[in-house]
Every structure is written in C-alpha cells, then in structure tokens.
C-alpha positions as CSV (number, residue, x, y, z in Angstrom):
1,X,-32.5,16.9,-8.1
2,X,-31.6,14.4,-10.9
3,X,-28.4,13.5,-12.1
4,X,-27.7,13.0,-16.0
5,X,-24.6,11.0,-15.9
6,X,-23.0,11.3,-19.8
7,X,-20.6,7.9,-20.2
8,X,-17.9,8.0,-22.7
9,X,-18.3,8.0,-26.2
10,X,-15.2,5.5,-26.7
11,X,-16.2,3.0,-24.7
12,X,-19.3,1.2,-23.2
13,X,-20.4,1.1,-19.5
14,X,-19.5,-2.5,-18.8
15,X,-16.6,-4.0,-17.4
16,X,-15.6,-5.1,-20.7
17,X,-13.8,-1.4,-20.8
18,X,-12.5,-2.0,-16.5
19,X,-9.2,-1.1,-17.7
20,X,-10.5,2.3,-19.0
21,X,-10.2,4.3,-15.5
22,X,-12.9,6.8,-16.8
23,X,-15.0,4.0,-18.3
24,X,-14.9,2.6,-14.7
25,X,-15.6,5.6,-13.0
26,X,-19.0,6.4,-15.0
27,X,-19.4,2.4,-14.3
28,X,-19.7,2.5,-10.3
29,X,-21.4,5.8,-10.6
30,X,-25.0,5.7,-10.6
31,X,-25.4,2.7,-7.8
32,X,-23.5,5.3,-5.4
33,X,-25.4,8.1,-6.0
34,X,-28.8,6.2,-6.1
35,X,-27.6,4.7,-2.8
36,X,-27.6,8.7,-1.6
37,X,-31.1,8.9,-2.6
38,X,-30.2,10.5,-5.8
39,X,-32.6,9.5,-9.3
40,X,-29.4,8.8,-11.9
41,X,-30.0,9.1,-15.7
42,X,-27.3,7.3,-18.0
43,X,-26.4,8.4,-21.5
44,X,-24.5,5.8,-23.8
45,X,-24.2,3.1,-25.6
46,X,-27.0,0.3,-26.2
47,X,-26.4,-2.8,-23.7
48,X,-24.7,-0.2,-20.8
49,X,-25.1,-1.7,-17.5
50,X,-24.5,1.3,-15.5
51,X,-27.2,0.8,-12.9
52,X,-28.8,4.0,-13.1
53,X,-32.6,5.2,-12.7
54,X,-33.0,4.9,-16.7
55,X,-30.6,4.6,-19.2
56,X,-30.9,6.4,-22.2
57,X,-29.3,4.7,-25.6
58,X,-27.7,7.2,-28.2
59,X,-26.7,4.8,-30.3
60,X,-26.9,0.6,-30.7
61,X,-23.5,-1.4,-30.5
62,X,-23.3,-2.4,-34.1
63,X,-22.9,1.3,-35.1
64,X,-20.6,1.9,-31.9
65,X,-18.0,-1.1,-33.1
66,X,-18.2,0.2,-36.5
67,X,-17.2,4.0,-35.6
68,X,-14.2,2.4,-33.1
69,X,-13.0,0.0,-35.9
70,X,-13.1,-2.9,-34.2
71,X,-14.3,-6.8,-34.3
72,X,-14.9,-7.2,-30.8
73,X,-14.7,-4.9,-28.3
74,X,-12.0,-7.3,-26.0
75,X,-9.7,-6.7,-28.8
76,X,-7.4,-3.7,-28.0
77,X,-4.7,-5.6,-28.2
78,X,-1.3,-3.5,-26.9
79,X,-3.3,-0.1,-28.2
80,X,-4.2,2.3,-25.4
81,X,-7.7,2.8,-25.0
82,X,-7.9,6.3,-24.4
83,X,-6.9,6.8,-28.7
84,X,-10.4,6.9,-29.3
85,X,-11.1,9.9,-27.5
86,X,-11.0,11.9,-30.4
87,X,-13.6,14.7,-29.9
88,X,-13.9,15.4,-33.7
89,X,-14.2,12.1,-34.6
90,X,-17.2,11.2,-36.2
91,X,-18.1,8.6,-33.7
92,X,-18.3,11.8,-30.7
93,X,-19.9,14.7,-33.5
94,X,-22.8,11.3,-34.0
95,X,-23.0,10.9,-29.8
96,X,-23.0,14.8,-28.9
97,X,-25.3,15.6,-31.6
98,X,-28.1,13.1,-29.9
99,X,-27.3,13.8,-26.6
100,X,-27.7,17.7,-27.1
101,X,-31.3,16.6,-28.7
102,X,-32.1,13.8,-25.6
103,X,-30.9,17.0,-22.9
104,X,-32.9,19.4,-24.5
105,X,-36.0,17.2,-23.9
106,X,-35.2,15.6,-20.3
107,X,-33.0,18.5,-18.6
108,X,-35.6,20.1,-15.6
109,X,-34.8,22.9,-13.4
110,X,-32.4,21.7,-10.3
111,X,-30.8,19.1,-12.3
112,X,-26.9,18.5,-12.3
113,X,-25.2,17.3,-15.5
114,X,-22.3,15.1,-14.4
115,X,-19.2,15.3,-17.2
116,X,-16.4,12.6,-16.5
117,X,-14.8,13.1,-19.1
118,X,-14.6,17.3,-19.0
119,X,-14.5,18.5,-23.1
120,X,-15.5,15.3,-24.5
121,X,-19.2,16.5,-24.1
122,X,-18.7,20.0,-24.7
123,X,-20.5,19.9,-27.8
124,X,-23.7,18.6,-26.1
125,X,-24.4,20.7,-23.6
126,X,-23.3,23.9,-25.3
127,X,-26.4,26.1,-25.6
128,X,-28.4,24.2,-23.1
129,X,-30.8,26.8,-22.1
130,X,-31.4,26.3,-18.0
131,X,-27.6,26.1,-18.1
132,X,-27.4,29.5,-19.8
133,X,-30.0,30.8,-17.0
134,X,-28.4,28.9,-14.0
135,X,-31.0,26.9,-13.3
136,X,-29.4,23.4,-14.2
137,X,-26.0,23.1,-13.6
138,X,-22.6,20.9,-15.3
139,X,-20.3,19.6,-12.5
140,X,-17.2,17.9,-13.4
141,X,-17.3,14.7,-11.6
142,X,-13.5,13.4,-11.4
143,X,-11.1,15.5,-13.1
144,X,-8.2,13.5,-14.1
145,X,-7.5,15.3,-17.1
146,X,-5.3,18.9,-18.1
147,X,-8.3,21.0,-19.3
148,X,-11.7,21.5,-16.9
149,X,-13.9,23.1,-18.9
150,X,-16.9,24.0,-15.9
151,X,-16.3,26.0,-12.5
152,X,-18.0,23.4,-10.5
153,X,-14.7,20.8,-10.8
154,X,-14.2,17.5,-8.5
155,X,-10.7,16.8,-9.0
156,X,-9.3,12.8,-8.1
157,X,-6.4,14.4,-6.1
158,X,-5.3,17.7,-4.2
159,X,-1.8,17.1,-5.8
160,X,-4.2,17.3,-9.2
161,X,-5.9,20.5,-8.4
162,X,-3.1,22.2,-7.7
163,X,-1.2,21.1,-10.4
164,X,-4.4,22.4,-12.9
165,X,-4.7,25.6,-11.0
166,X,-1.2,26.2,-12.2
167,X,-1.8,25.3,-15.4
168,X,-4.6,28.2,-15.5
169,X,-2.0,30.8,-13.9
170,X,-4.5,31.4,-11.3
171,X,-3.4,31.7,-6.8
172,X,-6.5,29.9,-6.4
173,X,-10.4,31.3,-5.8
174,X,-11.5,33.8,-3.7
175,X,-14.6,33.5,-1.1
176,X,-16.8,35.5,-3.2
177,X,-15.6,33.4,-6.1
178,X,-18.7,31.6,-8.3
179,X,-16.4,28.9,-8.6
180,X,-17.0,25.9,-6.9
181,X,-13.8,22.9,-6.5
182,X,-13.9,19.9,-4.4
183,X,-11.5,16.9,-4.3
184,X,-13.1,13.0,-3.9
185,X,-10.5,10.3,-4.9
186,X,-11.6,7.5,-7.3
187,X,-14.2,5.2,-5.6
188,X,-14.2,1.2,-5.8
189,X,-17.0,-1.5,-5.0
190,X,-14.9,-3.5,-2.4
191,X,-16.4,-6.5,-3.3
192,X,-14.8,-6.2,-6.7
193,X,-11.5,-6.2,-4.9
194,X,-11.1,-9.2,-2.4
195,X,-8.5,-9.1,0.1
196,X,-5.4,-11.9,-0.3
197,X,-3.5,-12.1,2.7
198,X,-1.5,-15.4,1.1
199,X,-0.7,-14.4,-2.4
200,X,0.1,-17.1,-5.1
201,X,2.9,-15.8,-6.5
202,X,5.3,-14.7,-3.7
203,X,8.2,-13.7,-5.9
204,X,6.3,-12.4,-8.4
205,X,6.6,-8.3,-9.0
206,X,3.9,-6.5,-11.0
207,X,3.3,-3.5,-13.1
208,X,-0.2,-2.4,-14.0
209,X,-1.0,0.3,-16.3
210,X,0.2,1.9,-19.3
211,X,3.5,0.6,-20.9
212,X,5.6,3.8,-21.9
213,X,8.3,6.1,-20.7
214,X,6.0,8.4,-18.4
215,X,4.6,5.3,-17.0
216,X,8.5,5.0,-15.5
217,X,8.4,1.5,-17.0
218,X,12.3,2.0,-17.4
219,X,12.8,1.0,-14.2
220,X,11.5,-2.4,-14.7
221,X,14.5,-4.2,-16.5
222,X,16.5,-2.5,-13.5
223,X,15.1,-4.0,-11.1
224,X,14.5,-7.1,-12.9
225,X,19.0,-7.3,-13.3
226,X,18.5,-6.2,-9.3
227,X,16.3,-9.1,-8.4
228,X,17.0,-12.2,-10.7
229,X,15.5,-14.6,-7.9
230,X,12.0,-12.4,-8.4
231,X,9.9,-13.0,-11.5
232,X,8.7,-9.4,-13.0
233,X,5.2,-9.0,-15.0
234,X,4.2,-5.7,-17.1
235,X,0.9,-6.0,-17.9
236,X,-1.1,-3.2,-20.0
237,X,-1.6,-1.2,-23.0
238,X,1.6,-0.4,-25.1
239,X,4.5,-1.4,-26.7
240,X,6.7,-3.2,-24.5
241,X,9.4,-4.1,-26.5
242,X,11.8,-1.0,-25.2
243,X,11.2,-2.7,-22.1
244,X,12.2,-6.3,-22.2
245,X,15.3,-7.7,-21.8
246,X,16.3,-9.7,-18.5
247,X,14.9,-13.3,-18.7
248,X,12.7,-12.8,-15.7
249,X,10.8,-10.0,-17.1
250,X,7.6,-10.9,-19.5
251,X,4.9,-8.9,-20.5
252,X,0.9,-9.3,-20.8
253,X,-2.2,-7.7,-22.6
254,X,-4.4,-5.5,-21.1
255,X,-6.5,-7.7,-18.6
256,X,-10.1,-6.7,-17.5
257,X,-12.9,-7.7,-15.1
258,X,-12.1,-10.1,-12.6
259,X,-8.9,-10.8,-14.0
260,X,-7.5,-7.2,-12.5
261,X,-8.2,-7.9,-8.9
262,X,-6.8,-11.6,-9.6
263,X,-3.6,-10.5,-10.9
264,X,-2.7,-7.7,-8.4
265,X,-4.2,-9.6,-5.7
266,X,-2.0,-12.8,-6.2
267,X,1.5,-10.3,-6.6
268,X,3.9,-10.0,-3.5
269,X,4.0,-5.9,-4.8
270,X,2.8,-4.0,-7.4
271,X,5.2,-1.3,-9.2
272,X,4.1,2.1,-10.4
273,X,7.1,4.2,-11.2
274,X,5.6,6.9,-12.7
275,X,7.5,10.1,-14.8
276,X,4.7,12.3,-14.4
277,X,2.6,14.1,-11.9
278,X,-0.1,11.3,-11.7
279,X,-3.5,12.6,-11.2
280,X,-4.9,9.6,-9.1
281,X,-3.5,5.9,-10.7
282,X,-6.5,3.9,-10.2
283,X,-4.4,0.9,-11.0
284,X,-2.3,1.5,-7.7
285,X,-5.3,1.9,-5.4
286,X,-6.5,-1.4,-6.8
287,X,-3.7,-3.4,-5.8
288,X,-3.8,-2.1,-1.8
289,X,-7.3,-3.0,-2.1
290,X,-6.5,-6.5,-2.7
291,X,-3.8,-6.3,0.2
292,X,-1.1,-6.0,-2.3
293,X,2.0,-3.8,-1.0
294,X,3.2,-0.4,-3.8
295,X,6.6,0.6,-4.8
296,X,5.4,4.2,-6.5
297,X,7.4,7.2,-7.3
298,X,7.1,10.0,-4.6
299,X,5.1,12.7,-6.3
300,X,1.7,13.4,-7.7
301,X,-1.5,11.6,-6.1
302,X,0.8,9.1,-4.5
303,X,1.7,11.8,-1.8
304,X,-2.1,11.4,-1.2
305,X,-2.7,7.6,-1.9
306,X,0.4,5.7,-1.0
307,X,1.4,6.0,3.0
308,X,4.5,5.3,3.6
309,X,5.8,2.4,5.2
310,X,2.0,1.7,5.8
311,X,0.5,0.5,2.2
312,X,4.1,0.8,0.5
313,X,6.9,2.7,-0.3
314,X,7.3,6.1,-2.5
315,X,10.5,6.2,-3.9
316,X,12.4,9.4,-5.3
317,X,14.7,7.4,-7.5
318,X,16.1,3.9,-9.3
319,X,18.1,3.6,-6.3
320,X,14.8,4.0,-3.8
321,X,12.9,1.4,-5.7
322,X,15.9,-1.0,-5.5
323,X,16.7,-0.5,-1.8
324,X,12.5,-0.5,-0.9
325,X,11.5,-3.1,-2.9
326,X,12.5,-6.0,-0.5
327,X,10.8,-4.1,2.5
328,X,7.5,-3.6,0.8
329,X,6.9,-7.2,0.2
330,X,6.8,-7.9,3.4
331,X,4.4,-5.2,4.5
332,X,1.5,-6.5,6.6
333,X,-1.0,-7.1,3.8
334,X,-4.0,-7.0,6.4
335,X,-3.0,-3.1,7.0
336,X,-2.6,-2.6,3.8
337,X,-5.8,-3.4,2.3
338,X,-7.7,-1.8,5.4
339,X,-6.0,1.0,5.2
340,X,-7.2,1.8,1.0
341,X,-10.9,0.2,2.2
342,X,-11.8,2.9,4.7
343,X,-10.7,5.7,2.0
344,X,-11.4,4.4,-1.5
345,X,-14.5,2.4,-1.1
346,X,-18.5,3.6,-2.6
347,X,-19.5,4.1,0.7
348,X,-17.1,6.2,1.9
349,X,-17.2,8.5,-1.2
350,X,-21.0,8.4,-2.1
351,X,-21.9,10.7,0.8
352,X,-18.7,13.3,-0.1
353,X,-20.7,13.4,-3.7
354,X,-23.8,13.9,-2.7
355,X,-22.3,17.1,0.1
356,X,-21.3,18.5,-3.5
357,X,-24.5,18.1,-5.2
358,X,-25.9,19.4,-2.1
359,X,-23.2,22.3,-2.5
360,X,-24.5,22.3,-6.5
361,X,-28.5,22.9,-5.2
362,X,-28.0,25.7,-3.0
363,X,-26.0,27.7,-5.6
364,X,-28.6,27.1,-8.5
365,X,-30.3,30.4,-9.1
366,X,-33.6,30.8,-8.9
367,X,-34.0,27.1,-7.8
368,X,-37.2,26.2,-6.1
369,X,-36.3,23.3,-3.9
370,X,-34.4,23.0,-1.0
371,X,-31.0,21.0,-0.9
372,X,-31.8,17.3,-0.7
373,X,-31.5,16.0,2.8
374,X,-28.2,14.0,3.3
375,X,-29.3,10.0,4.1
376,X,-29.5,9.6,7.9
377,X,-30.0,13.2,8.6
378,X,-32.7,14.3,11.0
C-alpha cells in the first residue's frame, strides 16, 4: 500500500505555514507514516519539505505567490490564513486540475489517498477510476472541518465526530455499515516542543490562536482588569482592536516555527476561551507540550485534551477563568507536559494510523494483497 498525501493548495509544506494547523498536519505526516513502513507520495507546491517517499510538484512557488497575492509568504500580517481556501479560486481549479492528471498516472490498486483538507480536493479525485471500482480508496485523515465528504473519516476529536454526525442527522452507523470512522488526535514531533519547567516570563498570560469573538478573546481584557499585576499577550491572526483596552494587555502577529514553542513555552498559562465547539485547538496541545498550564472553556475537544486540575483548568464561564487562573499557574509543569507527551506525540499516533490503513486494506474490494504487517508484529 502507498499513501498519496495531497497538501494544501493555500499554503506550502514548510514551517513557514506552522501556524496553519492543517498545513502542519500534512507537514509531520509522511515521516510518521514512513516510520510505520508506509511508501508516502506528496502532492504540492515546489520547495515542500514534507519528508515523504517522493514529492510530486504541481506547480513552482513563483506561480503559487502570485495566485495568493502575496510578496513573501511570512507576510500575512493580522489576515487569517485559512481565507485562501477558496475552492473556486483559480489558484485550487490550477492545483486540482494537475493533481487529477498526476493521480490518474500514479494511483495503483491498494493505494489510500489521504485528504486533510476533506472538499478542498474534491475536484481531483472525482472520477478516479479504481476509486469508482473500490480498489483504491480516499480516507479523510484529520477531520477538523463541518463537511466530510468520504465514508472512511478520521476525525481530531470524539467531541468532533459527534458533533458532525449531528450535523448529518444520522444516530450513528450500523455494523453492516460500509462506513468506516476512527478518531486520532493531532500528532506533534516532541522535539519541536521542548519542555520548560522555569518559564521566563512568570507573570505573563497568553493567548494563541485566532483573534475573534468565537475564539472567546472577550474574556481577555477581563481578566486583564482581574489581574493588573499579570502582563496579558494575544498573539495571532485577526483584528485585535475590539480587544484592547487595559494597559497590561498587548497584542502580537502571527508567530511561526520555533518561535511558537518559544512563546508558549516561556508563559506561566496559556488561555483558550473558546465560543465554539472546538474540533481539536492545536494551539492548546502545544502549550502542555512545552509544560505550559491551560485555562480553556469546558466543551468541545477540551473535554478530551485538557484534564482537569492535571494539565489545566476548563472553565464554564468569566467567572471560572477568573477564579482558576491563579491555580493553573501553579500546576506542576513536569505533569503537565508528560501528561500531553504520552498522547499527542508521532509515535504514539503513527501506529493508530497505520491500524486504519490496515482497517482501509482489508476493506478494498478485490485487493490482492494482504494488510500490511503492523511494525513489531510477529
């Protein structure tokens, strides 16, 4: 079996789009799956640095920068990323048209065509004869997003798959169902994320993510007025201008690479107040990673990814972040980051990937070869 991983059309595979959550995901892909014994096929832009088996180019960056409108790709400024994911845009009709042409020619029976990023590649593999037949198959590889558009789904969150299935109206699937669903949470190369027990900036208070109302970000000049001996920092893409206010409360761009595990790492706690049912929050599982203590709200993924009183506190209301924040900085930060290590990390979610592709194999009809052997197994 071999994997055709499809990476964004908006961005590139490089960390110069880390603070595109998808953009990461396809990033730290293909060295966890090769790691499974899995041959990994990338399908972007020119310069990618995915890691994959081969990496296929569908277009160079000089065409790529001119269909985003951009200088540089570092300048996003306050704009959110994710506003280029425009599936009639010009830039995805140019990338789906060649990637149709490059899956026609290198799709073979028992392959697996990963989508990240669900609809965006629609176009692309529509038609696809040996998925028409069953003999290749599209898996949705981290469904973060309101609209699946396969039956083989792998959603970031339980909290997520339930809130989709009730989107769709449906109980659930039955045993005789085709439909195939699984749930891995978002995966991180720990070494990306070192652990800091003595954080540089004890009375300094983060937010990481998306600046705007769902994001909770409201909350921020609250506590701020609560806490005028802490010094708060938003840092992301949006306006933050609704936001500001109390002296001690500053914004920053959108930081990327290093600079993420940096930032969170050096904050006494990390604040993710969220107004909607969050399929994962990458940004959140960062910070434990780093040791760093979360104040979240008390719904979505953080049921699954914040434990409380262990890596932070989920909070129901203003009140609940103001009466938890003091707590939570003073957390063990050890615990903290061992406790996201043993549950977020490659290793730990390379081998629940490769019991789905396994899952995939023995589905495919008429499919010649047996399930790959899981690494280890006798």
């Amino acid at each position: 079996m071999r994997l055709h991983l499809l990476a964004l059309p908006h961005t590139v595979t490089d960390r110069t789009f880390s603070h595109c959550a998808f953009s990461g995901k396809v990033l730290r892909f293909a060295p966890m799956l090769r790691a499974q014994g899995f041959d990994v096929i990338h399908y972007g832009v020119e310069g990618a640095e995915s890691g994959a088996n081969e990496q296929v180019d569908l277009m160079t960056q000089e065409e790529h920068l001119g269909l985003l409108g951009q200088q540089r790709y570092h300048e996003n400024g306050t704009g959110f990323v994710g506003d280029k994911a425009l599936v009639g845009s010009e830039l995805y009709r140019r990338f789906n048209f060649r990637l149709h042409d490059e899956l026609v020619d290198r799709l073979e029976p028992g392959d697996v065509i990963c989508l990240p990023f669900g609809y965006a590649h629609d176009n692309a593999i529509r038609g696809l004869e040996l998925l028409k037949s069953g003999e290749a198959r599209a898996v949705e590889t981290g469904i973060g997003y309101p609209n699946p558009c396969t039956i083989y789904r792998v959603f970031e969150s339980q909290a997520w798959r339930h809130w989709v299935t009730g989107k769709e109206e449906r109980d659930g699937a039955g045993w005789d169902s085709p439909r195939q669903e699984w749930v891995i949470p978002n995966y991180y190369v720990l070494n990306d994320w070192p652990v800091v027990l003595e954080p540089a900036n004890r009375k300094t208070v983060v937010f990481f993510g998306r600046i705007n109302e769902s994001k909770g970000c409201a909350v921020l000049p609250v506590l701020a007025r609560a806490f005028p001996g802490l010094h708060f920092v938003m840092c992301g893409q949006g306006d933050p201008a609704p936001f500001l206010g109390p002296p001690n409360l500053e914004y920053r761009p959108p930081i990327n690479g290093d600079g993420r595990a940096e930032f969170l790492g050096n904050a006494a706690a990390a604040i993710f107040p969220s107004r909607m049912i969050e399929p994962f929050c990458g940004a959140a599982v960062e910070a434990m990673l780093c040791g760093t203590p979360v104040l979240t709200s008390d719904a979505g993924a953080f049921t699954e990814t914040n434990l409380n009183g262990i890596t932070g506190y989920r909070c129901a209301d203003q009140r609940a972040f103001i009466a938890r924040l003091s707590a939570a900085i003073f957390l063990d930060r050890a615990t903290v980051a061992a406790s996201a290590r043993a549950r977020f990390s490659t290793e730990v979610c390379g081998p629940m990937y490769a019991n789905v592709f396994d899952d995939v194999a023995r589905a495919m009809q008429r499919l010649s070869l047996p399930a790959r052997v899981s690494a280890g197994a006798a």
